[in-house]
C-alpha positions in Angstrom: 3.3 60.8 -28.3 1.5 61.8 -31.2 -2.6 60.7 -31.6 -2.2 57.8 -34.3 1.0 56.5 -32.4 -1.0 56.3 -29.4 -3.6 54.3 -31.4 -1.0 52.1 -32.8 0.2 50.9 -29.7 -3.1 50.4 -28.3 -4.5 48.5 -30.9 -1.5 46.6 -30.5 -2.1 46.0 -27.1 -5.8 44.9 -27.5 -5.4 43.3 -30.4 -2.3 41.4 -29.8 -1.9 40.7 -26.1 -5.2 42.1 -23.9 -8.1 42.4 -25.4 -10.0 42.1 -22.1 -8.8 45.7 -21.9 -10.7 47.2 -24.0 -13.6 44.4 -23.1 -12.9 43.3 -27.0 -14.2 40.1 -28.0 -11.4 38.5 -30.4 -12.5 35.6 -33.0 -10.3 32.5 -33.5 -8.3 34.2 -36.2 -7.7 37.0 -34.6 -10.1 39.7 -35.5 -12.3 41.9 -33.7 -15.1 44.3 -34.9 -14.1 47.9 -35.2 -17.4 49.1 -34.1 -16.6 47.5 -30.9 -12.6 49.2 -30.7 -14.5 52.2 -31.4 -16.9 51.4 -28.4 -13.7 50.6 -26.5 -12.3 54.0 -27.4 -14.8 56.1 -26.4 -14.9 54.0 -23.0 -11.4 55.0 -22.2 -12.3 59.2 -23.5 -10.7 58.8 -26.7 -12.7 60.9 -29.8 -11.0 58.3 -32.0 -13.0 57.8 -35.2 -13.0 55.2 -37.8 -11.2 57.4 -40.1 -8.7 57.2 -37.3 -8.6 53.8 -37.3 -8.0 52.8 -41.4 -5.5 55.7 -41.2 -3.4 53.8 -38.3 -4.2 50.7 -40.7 -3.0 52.3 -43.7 -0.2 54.1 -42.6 1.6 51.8 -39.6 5.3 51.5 -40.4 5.5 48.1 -40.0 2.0 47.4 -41.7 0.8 45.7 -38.3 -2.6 45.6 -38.8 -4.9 44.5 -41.5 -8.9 45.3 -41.9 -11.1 42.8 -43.3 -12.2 43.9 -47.1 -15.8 45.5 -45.7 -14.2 47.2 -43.2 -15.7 45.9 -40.4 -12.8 43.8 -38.8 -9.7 44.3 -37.6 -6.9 42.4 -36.2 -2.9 42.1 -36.1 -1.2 40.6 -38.5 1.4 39.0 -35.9 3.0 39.0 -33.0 -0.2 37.7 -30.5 0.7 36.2 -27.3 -2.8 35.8 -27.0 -4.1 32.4 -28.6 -4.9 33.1 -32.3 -4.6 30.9 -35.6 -4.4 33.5 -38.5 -4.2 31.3 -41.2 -1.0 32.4 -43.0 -0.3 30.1 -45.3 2.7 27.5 -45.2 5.5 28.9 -47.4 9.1 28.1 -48.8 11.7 30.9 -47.7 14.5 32.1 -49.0 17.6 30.6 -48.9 18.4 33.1 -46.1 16.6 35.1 -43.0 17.1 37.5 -40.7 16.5 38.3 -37.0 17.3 41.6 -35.3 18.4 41.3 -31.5 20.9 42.5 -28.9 24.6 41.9 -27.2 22.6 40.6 -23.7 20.9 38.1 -25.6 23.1 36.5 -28.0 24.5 33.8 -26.0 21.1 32.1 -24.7 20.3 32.5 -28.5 23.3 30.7 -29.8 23.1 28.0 -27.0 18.8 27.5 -27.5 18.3 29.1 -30.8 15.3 31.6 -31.8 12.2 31.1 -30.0 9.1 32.8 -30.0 9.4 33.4 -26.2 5.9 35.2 -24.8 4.5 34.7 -28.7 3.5 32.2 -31.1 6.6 32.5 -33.6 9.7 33.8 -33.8 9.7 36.9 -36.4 12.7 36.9 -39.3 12.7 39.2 -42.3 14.0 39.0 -45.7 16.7 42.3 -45.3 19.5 42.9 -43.3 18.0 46.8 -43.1 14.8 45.4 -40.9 16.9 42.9 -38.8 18.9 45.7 -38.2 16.7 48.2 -37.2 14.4 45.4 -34.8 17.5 44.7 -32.9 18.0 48.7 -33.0 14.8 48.8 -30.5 16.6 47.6 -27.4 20.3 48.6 -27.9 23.3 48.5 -30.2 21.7 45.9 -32.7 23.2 42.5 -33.7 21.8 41.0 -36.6 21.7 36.6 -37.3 21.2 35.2 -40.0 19.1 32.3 -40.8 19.5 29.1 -42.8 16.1 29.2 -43.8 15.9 27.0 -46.5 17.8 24.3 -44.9 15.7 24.5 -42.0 12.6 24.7 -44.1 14.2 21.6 -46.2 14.4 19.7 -42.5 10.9 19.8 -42.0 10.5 23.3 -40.4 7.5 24.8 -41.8 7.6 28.9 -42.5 4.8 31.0 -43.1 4.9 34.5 -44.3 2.4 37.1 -42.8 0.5 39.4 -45.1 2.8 42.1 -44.4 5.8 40.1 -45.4 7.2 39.0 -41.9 8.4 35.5 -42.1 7.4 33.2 -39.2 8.2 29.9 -37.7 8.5 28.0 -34.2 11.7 27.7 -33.7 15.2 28.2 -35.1 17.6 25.9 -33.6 20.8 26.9 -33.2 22.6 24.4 -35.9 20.7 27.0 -38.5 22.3 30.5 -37.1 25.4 32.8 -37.7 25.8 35.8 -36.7 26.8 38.8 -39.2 
């Protein structure tokens, strides 16, 4: 596994779901200072620098991290199990969203609908290309489609992440077809 992967996924793992890992010290919204990831680094025998770091931020595929303007924070933009409240703001969706998943899990989906499960929101994007290649992750993908505005128009409120992930609660079943 190359150096920055290795960073990606364990900034993702402190920053998302165990931060008393690294002995990290998360705020309410979900950021942490990067002097003390650094400090955490170095614990663990990593020569990770803060170059290292805003490169990681800068260049994740899926844009999972964000640092605050000063550079002194960072935190993930989504995806915590860990209790967070990043502030993304309320939003009205498209008419349609999508949500990547597998075979083994459709019919639980189609009998519950979408839920967040271990995290605070279920995660839908705008393109069938991103469904696609999230469900991709676990098997041969299956890709649903979302009624997101009627849902939205029922009271459901969305809110879309700073790296364009749409979010909600819940998707009940009524709002789902698969493609």
């Amino acid at each position: 596994m190359s150096g920055d992967r290795h960073l990606s996924k364990l900034l993702s793992f402190w920053l998302r779901h165990k931060p008393e890992a690294g002995k990290l010290s998360v705020d309410p919204t979900g950021w942490v200072e990067v002097e003390d990831v650094l400090a955490a680094l170095a614990a663990q025998g990593s020569a990770a620098g803060r170059g290292d770091i805003e490169r990681v931020v800068a260049q994740s595929d899926k844009n999972r991290f964000e640092q605050s303007p000063d550079g002194r924070l960072i935190r993930a933009r989504q995806g915590h199990s860990i209790p967070v409240d990043l502030d993304w703001p309320v939003a009205e969706p498209p008419e349609f969203l999508f949500h990547g998943t597998v075979d083994r899990f459709l019919d639980a989906i189609m009998a519950e609908g979408l839920r967040p499960m271990g995290r605070h929101h279920v995660h839908l994007s705008v393109d069938l290309a991103t469904a696609n290649a999230v469900g991709s992750r676990r098997g041969r993908p299956v890709v649903l489609q979302v009624a997101a505005a009627r849902l939205f128009a029922s009271g459901q409120a969305f809110r879309l992440s700073g790296n364009g992930v749409w979010l909600t609660e819940h998707v009940p079943p009524g709002y789902l077809a698969r493609l």
